[in-house]
Structure formats: structure tokens, C-alpha cells
N, C-alpha and C positions, 0 to 999 in steps of 0.2 A: 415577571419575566415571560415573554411571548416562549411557546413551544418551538424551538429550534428544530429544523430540517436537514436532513442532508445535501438536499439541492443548494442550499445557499451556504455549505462550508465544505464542499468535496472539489476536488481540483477536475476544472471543465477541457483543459489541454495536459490530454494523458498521451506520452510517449507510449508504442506499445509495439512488441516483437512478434515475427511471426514463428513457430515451433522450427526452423530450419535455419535459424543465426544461430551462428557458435556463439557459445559461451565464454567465449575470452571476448569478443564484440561486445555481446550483452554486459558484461563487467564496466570494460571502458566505457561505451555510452551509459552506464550511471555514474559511472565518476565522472564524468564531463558536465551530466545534467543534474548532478548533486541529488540522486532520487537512491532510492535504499529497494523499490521492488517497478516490475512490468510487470505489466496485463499481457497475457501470448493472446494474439487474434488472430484465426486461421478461418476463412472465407468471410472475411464483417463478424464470423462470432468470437466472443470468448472461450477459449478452451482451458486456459492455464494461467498461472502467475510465477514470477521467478524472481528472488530477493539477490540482495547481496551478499547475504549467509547462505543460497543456493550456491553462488558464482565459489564462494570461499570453500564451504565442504568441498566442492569439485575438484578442487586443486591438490593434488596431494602431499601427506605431510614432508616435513623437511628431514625424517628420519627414515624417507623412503628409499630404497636399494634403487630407484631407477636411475639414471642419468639423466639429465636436463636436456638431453635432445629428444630422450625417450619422451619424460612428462610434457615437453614444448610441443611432439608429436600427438599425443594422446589426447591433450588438453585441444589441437588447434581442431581436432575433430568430432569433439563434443558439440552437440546440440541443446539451445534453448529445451527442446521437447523433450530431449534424455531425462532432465533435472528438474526440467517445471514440477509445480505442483497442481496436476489436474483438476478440471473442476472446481475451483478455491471457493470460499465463501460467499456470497456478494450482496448486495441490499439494495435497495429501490433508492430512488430519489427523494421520493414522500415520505421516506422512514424518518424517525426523530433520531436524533444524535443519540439520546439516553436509549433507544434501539441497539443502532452501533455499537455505539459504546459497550454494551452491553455482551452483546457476538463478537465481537473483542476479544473483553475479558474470557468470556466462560469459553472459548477455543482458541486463547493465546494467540492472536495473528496480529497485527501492525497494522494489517491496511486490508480494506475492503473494496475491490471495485463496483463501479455501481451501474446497473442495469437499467434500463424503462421497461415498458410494458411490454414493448416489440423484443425483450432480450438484447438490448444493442448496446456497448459500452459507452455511456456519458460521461464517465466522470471515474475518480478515486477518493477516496476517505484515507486517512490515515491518521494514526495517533497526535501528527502533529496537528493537522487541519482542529480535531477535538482540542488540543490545549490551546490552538490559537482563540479558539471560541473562548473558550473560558478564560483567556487573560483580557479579549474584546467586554466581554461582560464584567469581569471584575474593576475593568477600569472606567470603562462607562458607571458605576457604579460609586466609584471614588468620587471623580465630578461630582455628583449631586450631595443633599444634603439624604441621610438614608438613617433609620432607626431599624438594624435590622433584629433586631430584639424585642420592637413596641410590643408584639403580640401578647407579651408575657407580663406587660405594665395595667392589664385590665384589673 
């Protein structure tokens, strides 16, 4: 199995907010584009990221004293930058997946966005992009004929 890249399994057309859209915006445009986080880009740089478990905390609970005009209020002037999470994690292009994968795991995040050499966002990672590799590999796999055992028949 060739050492897999992040370049060739991160998503190359990243939707991405700037720290000044509200938060009810940010929500609807991921349920529209079926995405679970944004990248916040403020001048071409990355500054932040903001999930859909951001947009949900934000909301408050249903055993809250306010009235729904109040929380309709409050919520329609919440900002992306209020709630992002500054500075997120993020990983090269050249990194290997078992990388990611890896800063992932050991700092619980979903998804990585991914920088070049210049700092400039290319692309995203995210959990799912990793399984789709490994169900592309596991089925390329099936097709052929494969012993993956031999090693143990010497």
C-alpha cells in the first residue's frame, strides 16, 4: 500500500466564513451544504473554525427563562468570531493521513483544515475523507486475489 497524503483525500472546495456572519447564517449554510464545520478566513488568512456543535451550544436550552423573542434577539446577533474556535489545529498537504489521523485522535477534533507552505487554506480533512480512504483501499483490495496472512506461511 503506497503511503497516502493528505493532498489527495482532503476536500479542495472549502466553504469558508468570515468572523462577522452570525451564527444563525453559519448554522443554515451547513445544513444546506451538508458540512458539520467552517474554516473562519479573515484577510486570505485562517483565524478560526466553527462546527455545528458550535452553532448548537450557542443556542440556548429549552428550559431557559428567556422568551423567544428574547433568544431570536440574542441569537440573531451572535457572531461566527463570538464562538469560533481560534487558531484550530491544521496540517500540511504533504502530511500522511496516518499524521492526521493521528492529531485527530490525541486532540478529539473531526476535521483539520489544511494549510501550504504560504499559510493559505487549500483544502479540509475530516473524519469522513479518512474512512472514505480506507473503505477505497479495503475494496480495491477485495477485487484482487490477496494473501494477507502469507507472511506467516514461511
Amino acid at each position: 500500500m503506497r503511503l497516502e497524503l493528505v493532498k489527495d483525500w482532503m476536500a479542495r472546495e472549502v466553504i469558508t466564513l468570515s468572523p462577522e456572519v452570525g451564527v444563525l447564517e453559519a448554522g443554515n449554510l451547513m445544513r444546506q451544504k451538508n458540512v458539520r464545520r467552517l474554516p473562519v478566513v479573515q484577510h486570505g488568512r485562517l483565524v478560526g473554525i466553527i462546527t455545528y456543535g458550535d452553532v448548537r451550544e450557542a443556542k440556548p436550552s429549552t428550559t431557559s427563562s428567556l422568551s423567544a423573542w428574547e433568544v431570536n434577539y440574542l441569537l440573531a446577533r451572535l457572531t461566527v468570531g463570538e464562538i469560533m474556535t481560534a487558531n484550530p489545529l491544521t496540517i500540511s498537504p504533504e502530511a500522511t493521513i496516518g499524521e492526521a489521523a493521528h492529531l485527530m485522535y490525541t486532540h478529539k477534533v473531526s476535521g483539520l483544515p489544511v494549510l501550504n507552505a504560504n499559510q493559505e487554506l487549500v483544502g479540509i480533512l475530516t473524519e469522513s475523507d479518512i474512512f472514505r480512504m480506507v473503505v477505497h483501499d479495503w475494496t480495491k483490495a477485495q477485487e484482487g486475489p490477496t494473501s494477507p496472512y502469507a507472511h506467516y506461511e514461511s
